[in-house]
N, C-alpha and C positions, 0 to 999 in steps of 0.2 A: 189234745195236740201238744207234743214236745214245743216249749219254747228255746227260740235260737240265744244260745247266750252270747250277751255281749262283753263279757270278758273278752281280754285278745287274746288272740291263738298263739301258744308259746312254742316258736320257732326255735329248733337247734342250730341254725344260723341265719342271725338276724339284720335284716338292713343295718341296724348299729347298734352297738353295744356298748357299754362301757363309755360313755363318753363323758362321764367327770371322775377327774382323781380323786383321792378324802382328800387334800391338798386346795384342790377349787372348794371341795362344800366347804371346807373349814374356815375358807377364805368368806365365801358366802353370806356364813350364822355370824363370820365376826363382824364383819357390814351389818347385819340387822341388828343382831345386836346394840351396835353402837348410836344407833335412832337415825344415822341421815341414812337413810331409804330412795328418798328420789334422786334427782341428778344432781348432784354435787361434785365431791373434791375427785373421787375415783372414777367418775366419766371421765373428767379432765385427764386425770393422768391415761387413763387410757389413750386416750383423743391424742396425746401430745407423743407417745410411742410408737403409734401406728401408724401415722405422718412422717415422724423419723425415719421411722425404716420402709416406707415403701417410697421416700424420698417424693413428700407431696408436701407445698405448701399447708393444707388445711386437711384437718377430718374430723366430720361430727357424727357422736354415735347417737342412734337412733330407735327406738324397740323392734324393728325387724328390717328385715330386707327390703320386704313389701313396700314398709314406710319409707324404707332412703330410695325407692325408684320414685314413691311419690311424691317426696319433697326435692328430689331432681328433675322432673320433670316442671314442678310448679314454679321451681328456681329459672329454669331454664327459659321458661315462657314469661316471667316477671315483667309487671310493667315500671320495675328500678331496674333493670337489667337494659344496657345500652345495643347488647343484641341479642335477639331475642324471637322465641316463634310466637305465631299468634292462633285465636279460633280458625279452624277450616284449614290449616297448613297442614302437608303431607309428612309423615312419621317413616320413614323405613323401618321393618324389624322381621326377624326369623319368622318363619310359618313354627318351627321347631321350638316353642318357647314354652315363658309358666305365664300363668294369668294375672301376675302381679305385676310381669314386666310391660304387659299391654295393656291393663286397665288404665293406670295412670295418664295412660294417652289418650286414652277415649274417654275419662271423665275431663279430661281438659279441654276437650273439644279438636283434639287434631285429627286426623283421616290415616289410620294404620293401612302404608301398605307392604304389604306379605312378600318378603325374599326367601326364595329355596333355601337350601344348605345343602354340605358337603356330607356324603354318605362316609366316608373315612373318619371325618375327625369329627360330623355332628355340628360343625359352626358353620357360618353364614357363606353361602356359596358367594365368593367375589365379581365373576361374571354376571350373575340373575342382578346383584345388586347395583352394579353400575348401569344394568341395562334398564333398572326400575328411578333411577336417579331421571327426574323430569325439573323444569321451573316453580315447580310445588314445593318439592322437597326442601324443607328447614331442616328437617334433623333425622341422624339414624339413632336406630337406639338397637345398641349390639351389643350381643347377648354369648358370655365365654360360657360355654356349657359343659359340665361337670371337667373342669379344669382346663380342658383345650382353649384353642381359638382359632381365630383364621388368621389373616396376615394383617395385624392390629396396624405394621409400618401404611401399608399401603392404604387402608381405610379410612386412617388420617390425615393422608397426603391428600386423599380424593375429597374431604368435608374441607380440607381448610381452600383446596381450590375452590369449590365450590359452595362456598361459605356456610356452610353445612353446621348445626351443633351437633355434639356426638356427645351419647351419651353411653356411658359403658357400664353393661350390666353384669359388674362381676361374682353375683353371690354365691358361684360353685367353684370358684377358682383363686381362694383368695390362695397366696405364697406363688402362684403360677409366675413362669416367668418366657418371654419370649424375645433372643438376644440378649440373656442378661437384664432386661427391663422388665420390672412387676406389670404382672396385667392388673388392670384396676387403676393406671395412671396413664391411658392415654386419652382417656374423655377429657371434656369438658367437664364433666360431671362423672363419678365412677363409685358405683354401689357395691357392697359388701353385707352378708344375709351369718349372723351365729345362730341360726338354727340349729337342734337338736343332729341331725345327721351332718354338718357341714362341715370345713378343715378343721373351725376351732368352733366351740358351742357355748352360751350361755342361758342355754335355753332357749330363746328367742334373744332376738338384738342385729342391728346394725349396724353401719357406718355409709356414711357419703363422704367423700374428698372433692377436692375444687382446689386451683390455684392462684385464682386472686382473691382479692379484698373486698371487691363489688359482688362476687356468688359466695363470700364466706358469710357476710354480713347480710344477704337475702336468705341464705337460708337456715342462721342462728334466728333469724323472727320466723319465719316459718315454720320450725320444730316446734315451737312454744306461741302458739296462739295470733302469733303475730305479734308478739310483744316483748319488752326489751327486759322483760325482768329476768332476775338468777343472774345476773351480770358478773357476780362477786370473785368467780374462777375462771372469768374470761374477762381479761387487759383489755382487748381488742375492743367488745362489743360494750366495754364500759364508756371509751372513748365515742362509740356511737351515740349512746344514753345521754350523756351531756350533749352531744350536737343537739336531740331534740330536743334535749330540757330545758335549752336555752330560745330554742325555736318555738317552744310553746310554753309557756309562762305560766298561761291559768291552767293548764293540766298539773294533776301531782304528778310528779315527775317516775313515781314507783311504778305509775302504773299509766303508760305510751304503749298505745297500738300503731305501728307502724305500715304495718304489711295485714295481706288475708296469711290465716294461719292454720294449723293444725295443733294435736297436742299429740307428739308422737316420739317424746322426752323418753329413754331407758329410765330405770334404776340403779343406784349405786352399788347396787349387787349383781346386778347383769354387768356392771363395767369390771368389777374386782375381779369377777369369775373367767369372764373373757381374756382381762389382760392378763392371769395368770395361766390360760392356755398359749394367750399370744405368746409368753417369753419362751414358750417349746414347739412351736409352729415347726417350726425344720426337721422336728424330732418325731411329730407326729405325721407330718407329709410325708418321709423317708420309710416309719411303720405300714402307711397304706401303699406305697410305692413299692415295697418288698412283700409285703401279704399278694398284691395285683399279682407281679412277676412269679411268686409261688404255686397260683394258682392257674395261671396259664400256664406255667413250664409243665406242671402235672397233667394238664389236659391234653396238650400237644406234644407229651411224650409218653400216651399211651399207642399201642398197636393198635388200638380203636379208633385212632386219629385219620380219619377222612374229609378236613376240612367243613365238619358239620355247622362251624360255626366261625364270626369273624370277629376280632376284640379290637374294639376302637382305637387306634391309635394317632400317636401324639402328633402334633402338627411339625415341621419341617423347623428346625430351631428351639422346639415351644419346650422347656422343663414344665412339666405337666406335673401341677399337684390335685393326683385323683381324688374327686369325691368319692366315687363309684367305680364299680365295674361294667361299663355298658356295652352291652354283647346283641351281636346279628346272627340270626340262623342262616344257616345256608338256604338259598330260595325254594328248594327241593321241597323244605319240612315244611313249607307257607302255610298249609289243611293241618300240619299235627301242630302247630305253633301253642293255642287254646289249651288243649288235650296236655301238650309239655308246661306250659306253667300252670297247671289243676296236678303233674304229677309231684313239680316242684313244691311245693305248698303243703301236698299230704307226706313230702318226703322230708319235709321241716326246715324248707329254703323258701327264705321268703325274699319275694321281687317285686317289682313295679317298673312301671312303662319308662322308658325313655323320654323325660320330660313328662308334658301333657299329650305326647304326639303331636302330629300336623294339627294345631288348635283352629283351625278350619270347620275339622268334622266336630267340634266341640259344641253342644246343645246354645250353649252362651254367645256364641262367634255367630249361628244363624240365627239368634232372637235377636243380636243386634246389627245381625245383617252387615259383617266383615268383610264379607268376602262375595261383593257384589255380581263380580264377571265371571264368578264361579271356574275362577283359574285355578289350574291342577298344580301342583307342587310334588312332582314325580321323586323326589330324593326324601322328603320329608314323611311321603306316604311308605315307602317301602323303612324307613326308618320304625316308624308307627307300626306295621305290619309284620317285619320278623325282628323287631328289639327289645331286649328287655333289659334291667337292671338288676346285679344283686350286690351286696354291699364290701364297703372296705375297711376294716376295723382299725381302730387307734390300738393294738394289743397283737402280738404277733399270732397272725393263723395257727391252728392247733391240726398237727397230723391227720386228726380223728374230721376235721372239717375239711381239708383238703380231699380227703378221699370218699367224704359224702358227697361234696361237690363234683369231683369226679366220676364216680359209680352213677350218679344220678342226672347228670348231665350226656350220657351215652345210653342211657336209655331211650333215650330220642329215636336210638334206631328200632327199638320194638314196640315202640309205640304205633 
């Protein structure tokens, strides 16, 4: 019997490509080279560019996205934190999410409950969520998906009336802007993911921002063990260092546990690499921004154009900087959906779902029994059911791929 290989299957148009300059590597080997390796002087400087510019008091970078929703969530619920959710408190968050931005909730012990979404733009339907806002609810945790959002003004108005922590999960949207305002600055807490397919990449890595002084310094001990050390490129948290070292005498002072911790420190070469994609953020959001519109204009300006399909668009305000290209079949094709992406795949386009879909029907969401009252989530299912993803490159679309995508996207009718 043929064994299946596990080499990957080399797509002609791939989720992402090309996503380091020689300019990053080079950047990269001169950081290893140089021997600091862990987090040092080129986190910092990262940390202190990306705060500038998205006009945030604080931001610490982190080894991935996954991490900074964890160490925001565990910030948030801190018992140094003067407000604060506790065990058993209620969570709002998309049915339509990833599994990084809900675990963190549920290993903290809060109770996720499930708001629909907007079949247009893919974020958080406004009406389900206010109508799920009860006496339980401490916190939402809202989720900008592949670059969109929903109306971040008003979601905030609604948490601070209602004393609410919001925590904003932006890792597919960093450069997004709504009203001129970055998204990723309107939480309490607002997360950022450089994963391999994301605005900027360093491979893996993160960031959390915060804007005072009481969630910057809960969660520099939380990144690192719970402990105050590596102090030496951070002012701030050296000033903390002394406060304990004085409050505890017979400890050596190098080595104070303050806090419960994690170890979820970058590298100095995840930071180098990052920041040298940060300083062309705008260069690279504008390439996926133009590849998108290239590739719609061609689809929707064929005579084969029957509305077969609908392309998510931007929210009402929102400069949208696309992860992706996330596309709905017309309701028609619902039975060839399977059949079109098994054609996609052998046609050498490769996709992936929207998100994790409604993460309801998710094997993990019924072992741990999520979604109790077995409520429907009718925007999030039809999302799941006719959407797919294909990608948006950092390199300008190539003729020859516009018209694969083309040609193979209209096959749908004979299928």
């Amino acid at each position: 019997m043929k064994k299946k290989s596990l080499i990957q299957k080399k797509y002609k148009y791939k989720l992402l490509e090309d996503g380091f300059s020689k300019k990053d590597l080079s950047i990269g080997v001169k950081v290893l080279l140089s021997g600091q390796i862990t987090m040092a002087s080129q986190t910092r400087k990262f940390e202190i560019e990306f705060a500038k510019k998205l006009g945030v008091r604080y931001a610490l970078m982190v080894n991935s996205g996954s991490s900074a929703n964890l160490l925001a969530t565990y910030a948030a619920g801190n018992p140094l934190r003067k407000k604060r959710f506790k065990l058993g408190d209620e969570v709002l968050i998309p049915v339509l999410c990833w599994s990084t931005s809900l675990w963190p909730l549920v290993q903290f012990g809060l109770k996720p409950v499930f708001v629909d979404v907007d079949v247009k733009t893919l974020n958080v339907n406004i009406i389900d969520l206010i109508a799920k806002i009860s006496n339980k609810t401490k916190a939402i945790m809202l989720i900008n998906i592949h670059g969109n959002s929903s109306d971040l003004f008003m979601v905030k108005k609604i948490a601070r009336k209602k004393n609410i922590i919001l925590i904003e999960d932006n890792c597919e949207a960093l450069g997004s802007k709504l009203k001129n305002k970055y998204l990723g600055t309107f939480g309490d807490f607002s997360t950022f993911s450089f994963f391999y397919s994301h605005q900027i990449t360093s491979g893996e890595g993160g960031m959390v921002v915060c804007h005072n002084d009481e969630d910057y310094e809960i969660l520099f001990s939380l990144r690192s063990h719970g402990w105050l050390g590596g102090t030496r490129f951070y002012p701030r948290s050296l000033k903390i260092y002394n406060k304990y070292a004085k409050k505890n005498p017979n400890l050596d002072p190098r080595y104070i546990f303050v806090n419960s911790g994690f170890n979820v420190r970058p590298t100095d070469i995840q930071a180098a690499i990052a920041h040298n994609q940060f300083k062309r953020l705008n260069q690279l959001i504008s390439i996926r921004s133009k590849n998108r519109d290239s590739i719609i204009k061609n689809i929707i300006s064929s005579k084969k154009w029957n509305n077969q399909f609908t392309f998510v668009s931007s929210t009402l305000n929102n400069k949208t900087s696309w992860m992706g290209l996330p596309i709905l079949l017309n309701e028609k094709y619902l039975s060839k959906k399977k059949e079109f992406i098994n054609y996609l795949d052998k046609a050498g386009i490769e996709t992936r779902p929207i998100i994790s879909g409604s993460f309801i029907n998710q094997p993990a969401s019924k072992l741990y029994k999520l979604n109790p009252k077995k409520l429907l989530f009718k925007n999030a299912e039809k999302i799941q059911n006719l959407g797919f993803l294909i990608g948006l490159h950092t390199k300008k679309i190539s003729k020859k791929n516009i018209e694969l995508i083309k040609n193979s996207f209209y096959k749908i009718d004979e299928i």
